[in-house]
Structures are given as C-alpha cells and as structure tokens.
C-alpha positions in Angstrom: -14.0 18.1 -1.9 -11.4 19.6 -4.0 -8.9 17.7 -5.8 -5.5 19.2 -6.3 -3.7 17.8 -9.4 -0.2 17.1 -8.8 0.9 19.4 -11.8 -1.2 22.3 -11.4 0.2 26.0 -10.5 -1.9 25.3 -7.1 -0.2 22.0 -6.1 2.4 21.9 -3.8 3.8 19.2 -5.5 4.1 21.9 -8.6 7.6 21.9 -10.3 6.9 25.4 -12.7 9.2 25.6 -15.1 11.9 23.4 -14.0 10.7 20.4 -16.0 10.4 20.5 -20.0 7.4 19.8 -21.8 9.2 16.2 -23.1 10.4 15.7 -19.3 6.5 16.1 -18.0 5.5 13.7 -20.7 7.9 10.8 -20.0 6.9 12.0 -16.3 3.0 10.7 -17.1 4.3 7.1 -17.8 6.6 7.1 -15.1 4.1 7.8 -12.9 2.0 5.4 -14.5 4.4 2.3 -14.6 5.0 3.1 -10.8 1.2 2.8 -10.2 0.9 -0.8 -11.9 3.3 -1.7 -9.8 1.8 -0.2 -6.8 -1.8 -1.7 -7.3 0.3 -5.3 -8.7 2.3 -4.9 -4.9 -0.7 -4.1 -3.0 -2.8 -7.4 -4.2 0.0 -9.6 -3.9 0.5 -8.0 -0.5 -2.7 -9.2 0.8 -2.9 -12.4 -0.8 -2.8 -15.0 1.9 -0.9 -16.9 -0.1 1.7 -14.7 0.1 1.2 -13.5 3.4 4.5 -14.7 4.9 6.8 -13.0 2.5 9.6 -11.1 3.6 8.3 -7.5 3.4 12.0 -6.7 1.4 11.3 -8.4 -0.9 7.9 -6.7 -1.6 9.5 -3.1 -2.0 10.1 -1.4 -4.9 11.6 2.2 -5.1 9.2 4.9 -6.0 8.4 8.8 -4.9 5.7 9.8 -3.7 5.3 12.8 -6.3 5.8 10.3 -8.9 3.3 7.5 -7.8 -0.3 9.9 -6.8 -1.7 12.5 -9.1 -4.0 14.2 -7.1 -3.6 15.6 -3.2 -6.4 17.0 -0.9 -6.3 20.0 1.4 -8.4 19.2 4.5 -8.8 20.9 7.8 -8.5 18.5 10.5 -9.7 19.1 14.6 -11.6 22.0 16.7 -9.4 24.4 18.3 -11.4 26.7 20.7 -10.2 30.2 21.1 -7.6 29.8 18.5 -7.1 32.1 15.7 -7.3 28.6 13.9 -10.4 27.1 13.7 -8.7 23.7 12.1 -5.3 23.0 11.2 -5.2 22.5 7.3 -3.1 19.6 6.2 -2.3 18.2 2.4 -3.4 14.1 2.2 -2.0 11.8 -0.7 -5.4 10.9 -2.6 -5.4 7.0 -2.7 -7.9 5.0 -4.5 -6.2 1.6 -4.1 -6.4 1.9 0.0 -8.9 2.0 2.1 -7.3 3.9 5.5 -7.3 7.8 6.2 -4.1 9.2 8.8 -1.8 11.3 9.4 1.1 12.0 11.6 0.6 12.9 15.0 2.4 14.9 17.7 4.5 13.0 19.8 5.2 10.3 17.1 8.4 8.1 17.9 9.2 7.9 14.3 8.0 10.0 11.1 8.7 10.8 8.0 10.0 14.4 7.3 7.0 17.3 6.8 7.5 21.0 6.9 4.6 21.6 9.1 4.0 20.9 12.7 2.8 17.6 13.6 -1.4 17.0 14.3 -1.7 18.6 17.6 -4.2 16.0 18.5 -4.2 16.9 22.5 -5.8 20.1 21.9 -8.7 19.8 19.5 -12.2 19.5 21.6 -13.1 17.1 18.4 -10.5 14.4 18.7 -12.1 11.1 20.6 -9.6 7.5 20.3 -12.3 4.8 19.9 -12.5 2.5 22.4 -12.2 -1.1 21.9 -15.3 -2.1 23.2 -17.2 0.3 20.7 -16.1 -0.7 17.5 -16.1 -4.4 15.3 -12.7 -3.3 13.7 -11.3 -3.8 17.5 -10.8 -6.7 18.6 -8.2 -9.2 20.0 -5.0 -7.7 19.4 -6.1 -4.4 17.9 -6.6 -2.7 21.5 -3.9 -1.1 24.0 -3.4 -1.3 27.5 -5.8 2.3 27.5 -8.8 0.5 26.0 -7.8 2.5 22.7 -8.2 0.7 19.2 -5.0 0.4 17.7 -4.7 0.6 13.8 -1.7 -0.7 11.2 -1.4 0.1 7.6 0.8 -2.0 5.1 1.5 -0.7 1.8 3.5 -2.6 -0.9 5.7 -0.2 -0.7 7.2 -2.0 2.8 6.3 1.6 4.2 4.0 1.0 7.9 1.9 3.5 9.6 0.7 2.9 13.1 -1.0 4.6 15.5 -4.7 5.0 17.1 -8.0 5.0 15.6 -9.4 7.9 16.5 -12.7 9.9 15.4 -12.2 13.5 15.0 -13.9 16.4 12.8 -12.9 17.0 9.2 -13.7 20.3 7.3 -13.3 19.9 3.5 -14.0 23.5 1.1 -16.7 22.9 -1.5 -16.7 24.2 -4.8 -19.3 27.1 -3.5 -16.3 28.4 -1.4 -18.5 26.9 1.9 -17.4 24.6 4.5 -18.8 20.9 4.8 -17.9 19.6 9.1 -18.0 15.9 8.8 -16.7 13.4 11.6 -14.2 10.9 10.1 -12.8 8.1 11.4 -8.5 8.2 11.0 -5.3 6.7 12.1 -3.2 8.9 14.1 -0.2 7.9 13.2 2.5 7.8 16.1 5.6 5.7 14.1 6.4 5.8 10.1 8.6 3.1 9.2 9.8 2.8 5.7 8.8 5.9 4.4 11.8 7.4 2.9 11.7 6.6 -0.8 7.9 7.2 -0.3 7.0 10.3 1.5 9.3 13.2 3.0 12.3 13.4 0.5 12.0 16.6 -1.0 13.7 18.9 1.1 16.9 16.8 -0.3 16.2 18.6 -3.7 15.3 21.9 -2.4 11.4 21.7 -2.4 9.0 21.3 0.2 7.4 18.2 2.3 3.7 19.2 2.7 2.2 15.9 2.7 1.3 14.9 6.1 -0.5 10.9 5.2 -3.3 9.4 3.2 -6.9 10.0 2.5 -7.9 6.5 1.2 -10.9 6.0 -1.2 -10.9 2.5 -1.6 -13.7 0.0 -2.0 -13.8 -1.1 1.7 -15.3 -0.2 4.8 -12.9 1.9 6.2 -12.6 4.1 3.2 -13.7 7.8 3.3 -17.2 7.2 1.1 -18.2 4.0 3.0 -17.9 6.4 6.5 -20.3 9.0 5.2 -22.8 6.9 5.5 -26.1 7.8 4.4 -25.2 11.2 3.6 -22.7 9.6 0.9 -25.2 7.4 -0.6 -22.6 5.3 -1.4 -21.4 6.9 -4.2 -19.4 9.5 -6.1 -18.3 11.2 -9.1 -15.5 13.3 -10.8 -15.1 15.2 -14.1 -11.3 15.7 -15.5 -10.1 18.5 -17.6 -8.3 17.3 -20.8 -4.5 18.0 -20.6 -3.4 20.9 -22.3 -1.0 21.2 -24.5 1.7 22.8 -21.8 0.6 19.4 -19.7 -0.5 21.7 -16.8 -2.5 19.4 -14.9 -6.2 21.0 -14.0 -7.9 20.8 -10.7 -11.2 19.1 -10.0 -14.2 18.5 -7.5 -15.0 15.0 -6.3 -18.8 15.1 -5.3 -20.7 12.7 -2.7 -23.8 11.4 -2.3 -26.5 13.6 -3.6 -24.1 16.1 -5.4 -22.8 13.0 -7.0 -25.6 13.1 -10.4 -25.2 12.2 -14.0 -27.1 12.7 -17.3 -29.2 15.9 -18.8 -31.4 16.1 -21.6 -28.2 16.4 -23.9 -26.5 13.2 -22.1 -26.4 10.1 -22.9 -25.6 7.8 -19.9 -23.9 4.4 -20.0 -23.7 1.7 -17.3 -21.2 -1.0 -16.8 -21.2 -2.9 -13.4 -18.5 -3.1 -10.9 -17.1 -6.1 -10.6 -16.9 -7.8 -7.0 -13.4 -10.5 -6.7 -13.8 -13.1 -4.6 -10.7 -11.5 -2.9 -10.2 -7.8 -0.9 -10.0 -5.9 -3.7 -7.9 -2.5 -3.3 -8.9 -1.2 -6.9 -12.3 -1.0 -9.3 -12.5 -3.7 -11.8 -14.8 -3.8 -14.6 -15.7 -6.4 -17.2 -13.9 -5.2 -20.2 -14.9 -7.6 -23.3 -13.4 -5.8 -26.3 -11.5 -3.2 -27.9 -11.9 -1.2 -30.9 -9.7 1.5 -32.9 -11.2 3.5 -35.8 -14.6 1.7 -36.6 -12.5 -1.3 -36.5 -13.3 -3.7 -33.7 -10.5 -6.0 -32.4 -12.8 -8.7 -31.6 -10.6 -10.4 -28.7 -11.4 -13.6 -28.0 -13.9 -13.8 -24.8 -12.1 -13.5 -21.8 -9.3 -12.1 -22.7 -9.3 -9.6 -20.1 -11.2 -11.2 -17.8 -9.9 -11.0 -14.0 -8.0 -15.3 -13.7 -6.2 -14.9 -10.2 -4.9 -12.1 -7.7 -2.0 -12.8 -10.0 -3.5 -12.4 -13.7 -5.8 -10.4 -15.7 -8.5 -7.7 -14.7 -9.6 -4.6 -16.0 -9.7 -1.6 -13.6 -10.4 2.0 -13.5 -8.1 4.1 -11.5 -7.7 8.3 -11.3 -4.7 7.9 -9.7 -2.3 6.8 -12.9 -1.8 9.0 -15.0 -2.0 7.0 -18.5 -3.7 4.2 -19.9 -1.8 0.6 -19.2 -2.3 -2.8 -21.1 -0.7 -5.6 -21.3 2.1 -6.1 -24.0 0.1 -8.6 -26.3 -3.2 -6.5 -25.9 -1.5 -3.5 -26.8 0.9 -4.7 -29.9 -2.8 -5.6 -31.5 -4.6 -2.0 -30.6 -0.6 -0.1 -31.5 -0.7 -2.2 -35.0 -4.5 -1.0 -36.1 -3.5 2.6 -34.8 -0.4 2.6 -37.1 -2.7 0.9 -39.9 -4.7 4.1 -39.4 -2.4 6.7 -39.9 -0.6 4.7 -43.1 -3.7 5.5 -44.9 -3.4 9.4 -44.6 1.0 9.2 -45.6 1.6 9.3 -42.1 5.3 8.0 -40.8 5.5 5.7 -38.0 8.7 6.1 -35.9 8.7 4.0 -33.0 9.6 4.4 -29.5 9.8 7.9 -27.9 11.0 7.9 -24.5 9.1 6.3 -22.6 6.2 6.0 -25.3 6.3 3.2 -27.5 4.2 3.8 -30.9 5.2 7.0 -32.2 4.0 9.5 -36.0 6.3 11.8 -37.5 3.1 14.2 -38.8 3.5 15.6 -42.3 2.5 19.3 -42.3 -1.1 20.5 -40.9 -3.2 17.2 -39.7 -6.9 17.2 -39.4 -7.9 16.7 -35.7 -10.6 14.9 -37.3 -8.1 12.1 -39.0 -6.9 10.8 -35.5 -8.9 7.3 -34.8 -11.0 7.1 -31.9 -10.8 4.1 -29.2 -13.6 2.3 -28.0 -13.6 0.3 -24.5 -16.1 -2.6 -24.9 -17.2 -2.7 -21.2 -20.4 -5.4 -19.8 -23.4 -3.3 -21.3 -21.5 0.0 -22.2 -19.3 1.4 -25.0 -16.8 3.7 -23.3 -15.8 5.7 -26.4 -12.7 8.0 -26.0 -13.0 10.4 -29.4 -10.9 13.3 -28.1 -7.3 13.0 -29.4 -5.8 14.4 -26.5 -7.2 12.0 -24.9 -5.7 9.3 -27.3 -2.2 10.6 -28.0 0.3 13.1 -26.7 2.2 15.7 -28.6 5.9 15.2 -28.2 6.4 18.3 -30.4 4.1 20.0 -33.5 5.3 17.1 -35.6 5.3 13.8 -33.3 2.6 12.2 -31.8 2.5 8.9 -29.9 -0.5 6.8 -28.5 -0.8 8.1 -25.0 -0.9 4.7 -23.4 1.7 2.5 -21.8 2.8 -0.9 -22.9 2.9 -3.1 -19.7 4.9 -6.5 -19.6 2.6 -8.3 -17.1 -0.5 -9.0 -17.0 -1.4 -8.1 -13.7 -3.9 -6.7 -14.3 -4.2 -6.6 -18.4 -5.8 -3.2 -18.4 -5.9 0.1 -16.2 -8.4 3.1 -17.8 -6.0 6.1 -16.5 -6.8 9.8 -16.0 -5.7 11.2 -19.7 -8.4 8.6 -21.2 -10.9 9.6 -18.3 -10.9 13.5 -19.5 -14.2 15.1 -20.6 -16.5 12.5 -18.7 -18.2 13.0 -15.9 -17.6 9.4 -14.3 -19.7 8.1 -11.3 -19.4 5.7 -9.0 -22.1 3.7 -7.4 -20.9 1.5 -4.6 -24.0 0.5 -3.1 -25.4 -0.6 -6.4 -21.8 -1.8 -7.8 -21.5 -0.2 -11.3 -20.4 2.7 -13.0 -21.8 4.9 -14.6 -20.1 7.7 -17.5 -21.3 10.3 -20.1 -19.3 12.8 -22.4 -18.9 16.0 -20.3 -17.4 19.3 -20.6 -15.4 19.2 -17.7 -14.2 22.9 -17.2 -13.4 24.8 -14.0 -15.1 24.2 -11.1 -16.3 20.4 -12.5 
C-alpha cells in the first residue's frame, strides 16, 4: 500500500512553494511536539483511572496537516455498471489507533470534505455486521436493526460514530496492480469535535480531501491484525532520507509475505516489542542506552524504562516527524554532541526556532566529522550514521541536532521518521519484536 508523505509534490496535503525551507523545518518539530502530545492524550485517555475526566479538559488544539505525516489513497466499495469501479478516498495514516472509517452518506453531522460522502447504499460489497456475528458486539454496541454499532475517541475530544460494516478495499501496489481485500470499517454517520482536527482547510484556500482514518495500531481492530493470515502479522517500510529542499518522499508499506528483511549484504538486528500491561496505542521497545560519537552515555539502568501509563517508555512511531526525548535525557546526548563539534573549531549557537542545540559551521565541513548516534535497544544497536538523519541544515552554515527536546516524560523517548531514514524497518506482531537493517531506501521502497 502506498504511503503518501504529507510533503511530497503528490500529497494533497502539499503546500509547494508557499512555505520557506526554515518554515518547513520548524514545521517538522511542530508536528512532532503535536504528536507527543497526541500519543501522551491518547494513553491518558484510556487509562481507567482517568476514565471519568471531562473530555474538555482532554483537548488540545492541533491540525490535522500538522499532527500525521503520511495519508493513503484507497478505493473503497463495488459499484456495478458504474464507470467507477471504487470510489477512491484519502485516509489519515494512524499508527497510535487501532479503528479504520470514514464518513458516510446521510451522516447527521461531519466534518467538511471536498468530495462526496461514501455512497454506502450502492456498493454490492458493503454488508453492516450483525450483532450476533461478531465478539466486538455486544450489550450496548448493537442497534435496534441488529447492526453493530462502533465509537471512536481520540484525545483530541474529536468522536466518530457510526456502523461496523465489512466492505471491499482496493489498495494500488507498487507493481501498478490492484490488491481486493475485505476490511472491516466504521461508517461514520456523526463527527463531533472535529474542527481544529480534520476539514479546516478550505478556510485558507486549500482543499479537504481527507475523508477518516486508516488505523495501524497494535490491536485487533487495526488493519494488519484483519488480514489475517495473509498478513502474517507483520509489516515493513523503508523511508527516503529528507533532502535538502525537505520534500518529503513517498513510500510502500508491505504485508505479510512482501514484508522481508536481510540479503547477503545485510546485516539484521532484533529488538523485541515490548507488551504493557495496559492497551497500548503505540510500539514500545526496551531502550537501555544511548551513545554519541564512540562515546557511550551509559545511563543508569532503567532509565527509560516504561514506570506508569503516566512515565517513561520508549517507542517507535512513523507518524512524528523528529526524534523526541525527554529534557534531562537530551541535555546529556545535546552536551556530548556540542563536545563533539568543539574539537573540530566548531561554534555552538543555541536555540534555532524550534530547535534547541544549534553550530555555526566554519567553511567546508567533512560529512565525515558529524558524530553518529547509537540507540542501545534489548539485543540490538540501532545505529543512525547518516547526518541527515542526525541534524538538519537551517542554512549552508547552521546545523542543529534534528531532535526535539520534550519537557515530560511521557514517554522519555519517541524514534521519529528523520532517524528512521535508510532502514528498512519490520514489524513482527505475531512474534513481538522488530526487526531493522541499513537500507537504500529509494523510489519505489
């Protein structure tokens, strides 16, 4: 399934040249602040501690462009005799949410999109599940139809509700074929709460193409867990390092048997996948250590160890942007990266924008000269080498370490996109770990 990256000349979400080079940069940590926020919002959400909360209070202002990196193009339904097989609709990519909807004809409430609600009624594919056919119905989950009834919460205070429904998805593969798959989704027949969220744009002059989520969460609802054995419970993804115009690149997540890793020139590394005792929304790993440089930190054990819904955790997640760790975490990585540079006369300037450790570069600098980071995970060294992966070029004489400094520590670490480029990273659900080797990842990846 192709993956659409929210900055590339394909997106819909795709500003061109109205946003400066600096502007798309403080843009990444944006987005990425907004994100650990998100995932922060969305435990808390579901903690039943917290359950009775006053939803308000939850909500934090975000847009949508700012908060998801990556959208999908699917065709949704089976329309006989039309001159459209499928009706092609653009889903929010979610990794920290399990559901897949979207908004359906004859809704009572929506959110603004420039395209025609799902025409539900008249695909030959669409089937409601029944309440006596399914374990996720039950008690007050069914209509006065028989129907299974569905409602998503996201931190956000938005709600989407609607039926469960099973209807046929067709998704365009890298080969330029067609893959038909049934999928169970919500469709949605009220949006509440969705107006700093979804459906703004058309107040600034650009288009609402986004018509609801394609979750790939950890749970059983998501869209891996419902392929089933075809999916082999797993998947993988390979991201193009941002260039130096921060145009983002598009790529392919791959399922089941398409999802491999490791060649003859590869050399794979494991780390499991750590299991909360909680519903987790998000991939946590058992980070241990951090090194900069051939200089390891040397953390004291624990330190990023997952305490509480409310503290610690290391996760991996393709939909922020940048790298996030906790304040006191980072100070210690930021302070042997600026050790680093003092050695070869480089100046350290101090906060950017949004970026907090920033070089004033001294003439031409060896790409060879920048330090490398290394993420100690459970059995695995996760070594990002590639500067560009490491730091950002404000202009051809600043640099700054491309990760965001994060004042809580919930959770202590997030490995974002930028420091996910050249990899080709795989996810094993049904075996709970990950798995990652250094990867080309051009074109078609």
């Amino acid at each position: 399934m192709k993956l659409i990256h929210r900055d590339s000349k394909e997106s819909p979400l795709y500003q061109g040249d109205q946003l400066t080079r600096e502007e798309r940069l403080q843009r990444l940590v944006k987005q990425s602040k907004d994100q650990a926020r998100y995932i922060e919002s969305q435990i808390l959400l579901h903690d039943n501690e917290t359950l009775s909360m006053n939803p308000d209070a939850m909500r934090f202002p975000v847009v949508y462009e700012s908060l998801k990196i990556y959208v999908a193009m699917v065709g949704v339904g089976t329309f006989d005799g039309s001159q459209e097989p499928f009706k092609n609709y653009y889903l929010m990519v979610d990794t920290g949410s399990d559901d897949t909807w979207l908004q359906c004809e004859g809704a009572t409430k929506t959110f603004f999109q420039d395209k025609p609600l799902y025409p539900w009624n008249s695909s030959s594919t669409y089937r409601p599940v029944r309440c006596d056919t399914h374990p996720y119905c039950n008690g007050d989950r069914c209509n006065s139809d028989g129907q299974c009834i569905y409602e998503v919460r996201y931190a956000s205070g938005s709600v989407s509700s609607g039926i469960l429904a099973v209807e046929n998805f067709t998704l365009g593969s890298n080969t330029g074929g067609l893959e038909n798959i049934d999928l169970q989704m919500g469709c949605g027949f009220k949006q509440e709460n969705f107006e700093n969220y979804i459906g703004k744009n058309h107040l600034y002059g650009k288009r609402d193409v986004i018509a609801g989520i394609l979750g790939l969460g950890p749970g059983e609802m998501s869209f891996l867990n419902q392929l089933g054995a075809a999916g082999e419970g797993k998947f993988s993804y390979c991201f193009e390092a941002f260039k130096y115009h921060i145009e983002g690149s598009d790529t392919y997540l791959r399922f089941g048997a398409d999802a491999t890793i490791g060649s003859a020139s590869q050399k794979v590394r494991t780390t499991p996948i750590v299991v909360p005792p909680f519903r987790a929304y998000a991939y946590y790993l058992n980070l241990e250590d951090i090194s900069v440089g051939n200089k390891r930190i040397n953390f004291p054990s624990g330190t990023f160890e997952l305490k509480s819904q409310k503290e610690g955790g290391a996760i991996i997640d393709s939909g922020s942007s940048i790298s996030t760790m906790y304040k006191d975490h980072f100070d210690i990585v930021a302070d042997l990266v600026k050790e680093h540079f003092k050695k070869f006369g480089v100046k350290y300037i101090g906060i950017r924008g949004y970026y907090d450790v920033c070089f004033r570069l001294r003439g031409r600098f060896d790409i060879a000269n920048y330090p490398s980071i290394t993420l100690h995970f459970q059995r695995a060294d996760y070594v990002i080498s590639d500067y560009q992966a490491n730091f950002v070029m404000m202009d051809t004489k600043t640099i700054c370490l491309g990760y965001y400094r994060d004042n809580k520590n919930m959770p202590s670490f997030i490995l974002g996109a930028m420091q996910q480029a050249n990899k080709r990273i795989l996810y094993n659900i049904m075996e709970r770990s990950l798995s990652f080797a250094t990867e080309y990842c051009g074109l078609g990846s």
